[in-house]
C-alpha positions as CSV (number, residue, x, y, z in Angstrom):
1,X,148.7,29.4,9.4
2,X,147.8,26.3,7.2
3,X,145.6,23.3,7.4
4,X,146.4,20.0,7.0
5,X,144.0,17.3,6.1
6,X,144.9,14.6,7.9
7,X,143.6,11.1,6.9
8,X,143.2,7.7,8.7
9,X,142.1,4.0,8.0
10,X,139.9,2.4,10.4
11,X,138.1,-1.1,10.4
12,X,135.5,-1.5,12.8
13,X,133.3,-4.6,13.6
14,X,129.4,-3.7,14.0
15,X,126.2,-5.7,14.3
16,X,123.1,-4.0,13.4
17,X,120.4,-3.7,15.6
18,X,117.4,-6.2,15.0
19,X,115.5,-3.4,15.5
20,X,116.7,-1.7,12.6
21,X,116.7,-4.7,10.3
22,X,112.9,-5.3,11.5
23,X,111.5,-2.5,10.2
24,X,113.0,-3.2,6.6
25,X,112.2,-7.1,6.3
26,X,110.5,-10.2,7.4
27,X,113.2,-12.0,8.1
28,X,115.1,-11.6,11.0
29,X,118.5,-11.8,11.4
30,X,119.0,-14.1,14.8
31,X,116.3,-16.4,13.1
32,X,117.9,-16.9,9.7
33,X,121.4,-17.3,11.4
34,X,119.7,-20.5,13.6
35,X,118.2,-22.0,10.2
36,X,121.4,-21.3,8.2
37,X,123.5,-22.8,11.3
38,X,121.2,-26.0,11.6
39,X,121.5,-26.4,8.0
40,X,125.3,-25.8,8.1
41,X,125.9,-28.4,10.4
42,X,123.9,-31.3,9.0
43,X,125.8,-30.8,5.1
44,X,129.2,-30.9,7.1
45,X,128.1,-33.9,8.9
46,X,126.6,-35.7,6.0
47,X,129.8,-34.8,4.2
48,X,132.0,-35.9,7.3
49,X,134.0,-32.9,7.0
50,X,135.9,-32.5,10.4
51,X,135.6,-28.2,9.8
52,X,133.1,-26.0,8.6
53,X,134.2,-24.7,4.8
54,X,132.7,-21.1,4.0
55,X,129.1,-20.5,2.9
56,X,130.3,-20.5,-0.7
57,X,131.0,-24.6,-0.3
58,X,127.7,-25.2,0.7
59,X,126.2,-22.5,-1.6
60,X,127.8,-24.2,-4.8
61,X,127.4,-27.7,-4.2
62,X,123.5,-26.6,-3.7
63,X,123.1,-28.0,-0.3
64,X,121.4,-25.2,1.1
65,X,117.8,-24.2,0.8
66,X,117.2,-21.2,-2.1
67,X,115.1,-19.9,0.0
68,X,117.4,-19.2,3.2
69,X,120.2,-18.3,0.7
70,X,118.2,-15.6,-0.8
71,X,116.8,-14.5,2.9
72,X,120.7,-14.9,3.7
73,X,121.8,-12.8,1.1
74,X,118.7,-9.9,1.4
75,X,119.7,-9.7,5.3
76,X,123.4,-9.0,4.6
77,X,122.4,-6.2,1.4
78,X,120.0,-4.2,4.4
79,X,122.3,-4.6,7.0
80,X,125.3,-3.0,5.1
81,X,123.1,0.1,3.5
82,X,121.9,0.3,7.3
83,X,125.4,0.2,8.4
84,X,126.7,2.4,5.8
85,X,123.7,5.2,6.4
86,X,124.5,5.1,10.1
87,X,127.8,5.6,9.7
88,X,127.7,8.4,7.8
89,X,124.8,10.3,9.4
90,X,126.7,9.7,12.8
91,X,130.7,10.6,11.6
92,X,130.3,13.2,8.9
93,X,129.6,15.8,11.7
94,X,133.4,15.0,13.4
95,X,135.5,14.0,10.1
96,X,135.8,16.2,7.3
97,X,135.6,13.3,4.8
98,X,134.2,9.7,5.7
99,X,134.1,7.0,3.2
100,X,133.2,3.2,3.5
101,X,135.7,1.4,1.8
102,X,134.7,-1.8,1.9
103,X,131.8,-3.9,4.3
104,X,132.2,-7.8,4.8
105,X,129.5,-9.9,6.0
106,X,131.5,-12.3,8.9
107,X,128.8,-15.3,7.2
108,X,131.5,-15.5,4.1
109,X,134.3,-16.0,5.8
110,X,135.8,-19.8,6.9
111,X,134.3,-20.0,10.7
112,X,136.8,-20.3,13.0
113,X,134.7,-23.0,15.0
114,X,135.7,-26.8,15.2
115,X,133.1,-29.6,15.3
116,X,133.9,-31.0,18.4
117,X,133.3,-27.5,20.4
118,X,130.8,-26.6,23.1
119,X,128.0,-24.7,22.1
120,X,128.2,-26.0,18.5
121,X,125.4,-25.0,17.4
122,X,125.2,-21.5,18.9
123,X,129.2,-20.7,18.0
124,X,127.9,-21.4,14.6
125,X,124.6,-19.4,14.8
126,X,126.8,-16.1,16.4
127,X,129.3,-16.4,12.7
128,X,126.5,-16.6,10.3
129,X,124.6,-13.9,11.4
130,X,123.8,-11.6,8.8
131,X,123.7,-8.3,10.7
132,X,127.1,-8.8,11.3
133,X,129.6,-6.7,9.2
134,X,133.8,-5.8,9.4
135,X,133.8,-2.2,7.5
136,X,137.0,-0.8,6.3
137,X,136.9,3.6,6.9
138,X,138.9,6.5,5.1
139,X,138.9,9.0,7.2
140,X,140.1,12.5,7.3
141,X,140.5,15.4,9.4
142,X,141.2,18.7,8.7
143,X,143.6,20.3,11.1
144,X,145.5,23.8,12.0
145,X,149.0,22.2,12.6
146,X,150.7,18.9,11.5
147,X,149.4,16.1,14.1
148,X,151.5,13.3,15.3
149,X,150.2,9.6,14.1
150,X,149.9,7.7,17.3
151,X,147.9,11.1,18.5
152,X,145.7,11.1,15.4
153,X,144.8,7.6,15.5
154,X,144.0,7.4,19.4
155,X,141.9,10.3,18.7
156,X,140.0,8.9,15.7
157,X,139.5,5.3,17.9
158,X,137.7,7.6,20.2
159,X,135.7,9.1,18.6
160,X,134.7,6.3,16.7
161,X,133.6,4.7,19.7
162,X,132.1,7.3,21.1
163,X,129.7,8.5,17.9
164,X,129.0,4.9,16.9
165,X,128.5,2.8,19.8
166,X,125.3,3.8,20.7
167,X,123.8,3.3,16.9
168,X,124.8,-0.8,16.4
169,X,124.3,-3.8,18.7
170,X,127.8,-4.7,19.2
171,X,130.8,-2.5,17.6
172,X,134.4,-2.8,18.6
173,X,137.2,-0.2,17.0
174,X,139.5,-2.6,15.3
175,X,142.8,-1.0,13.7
176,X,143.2,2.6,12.8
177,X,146.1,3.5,10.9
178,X,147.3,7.2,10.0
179,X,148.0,7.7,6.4
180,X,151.4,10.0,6.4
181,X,151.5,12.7,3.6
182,X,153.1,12.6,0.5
183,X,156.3,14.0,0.6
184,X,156.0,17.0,-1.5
């Protein structure tokens, strides 16, 4: 009989608990995301942009307050090491390897929100908060016999879902992709 390490790519979609982030700083999360919202919104309009360009516009052209920036930017560093910590306190005890690839703050990207929407200010508030993170996974399993890719990756969405949900705010399994070995 042999093993086969199986291994997956996953990208999940997790806020971190306000809770969580409270106990490590002043600032809060939902708060900053308001002011950096508010702020947003008033350099697009005194620009008479029609969109909302990505933080880095505002950041460079020094639009923005130092002070929220920094607050901004402290959030998003706590928030991933939180992220990161829970996710591998809560998965190594199901995958035999578990490594965070990569974690993106959602604040960085271009928001996908258009001036004349409803809930403006809100819409903008929900994409610059800085508890919220996409996280790329490598994933393996170690396994008796050869497992089928569909199987593996329906398994590993479960159990991602399962061992993680409870530990963020929001979290929602994005894709999960089996790896196929190397021919030999």
């Amino acid at each position: 009989m042999s093993l086969n390490i199986q291994t997956l790519e996953a990208q999940i979609d997790v806020r971190v608990a306000e809770q969580d982030l409270r106990q490590l700083s002043v600032a809060q999360p939902a708060e900053v995301a308001r002011q950096l919202a508010g702020a947003v919104l008033e350099a697009s309009r005194a620009e008479g942009l029609g969109y909302f360009p990505a933080l880095n516009h505002f950041e460079e052209n020094g639009q923005l307050a130092p002070d929220l920036l920094e607050a901004t930017h402290a959030l998003v560093w706590l928030a991933s090491q939180r992220a990161r910590t829970l996710i591998m306190t809560r998965l190594r005890p199901i995958f035999s390897t578990v490594r965070v690839q990569q974690i993106h703050a959602r604040l960085y990207t271009l928001p996908a929100i258009r001036s004349g929407q409803h809930n403006l200010l809100e819409a903008l508030s929900e994409h610059y908060d800085p508890a919220a993170l996409k996280i790329n996974l490598q994933l393996s399993l170690i396994q008796k016999q050869g497992g089928e890719g569909e199987a593996l990756e329906n398994y590993t969405r479960k159990m991602l879902w399962k061992w993680l949900k409870g530990s963020f705010d929001h979290m929602e399994v994005g894709s999960v992709h089996w790896l196929a070995p190397e021919p030999d």
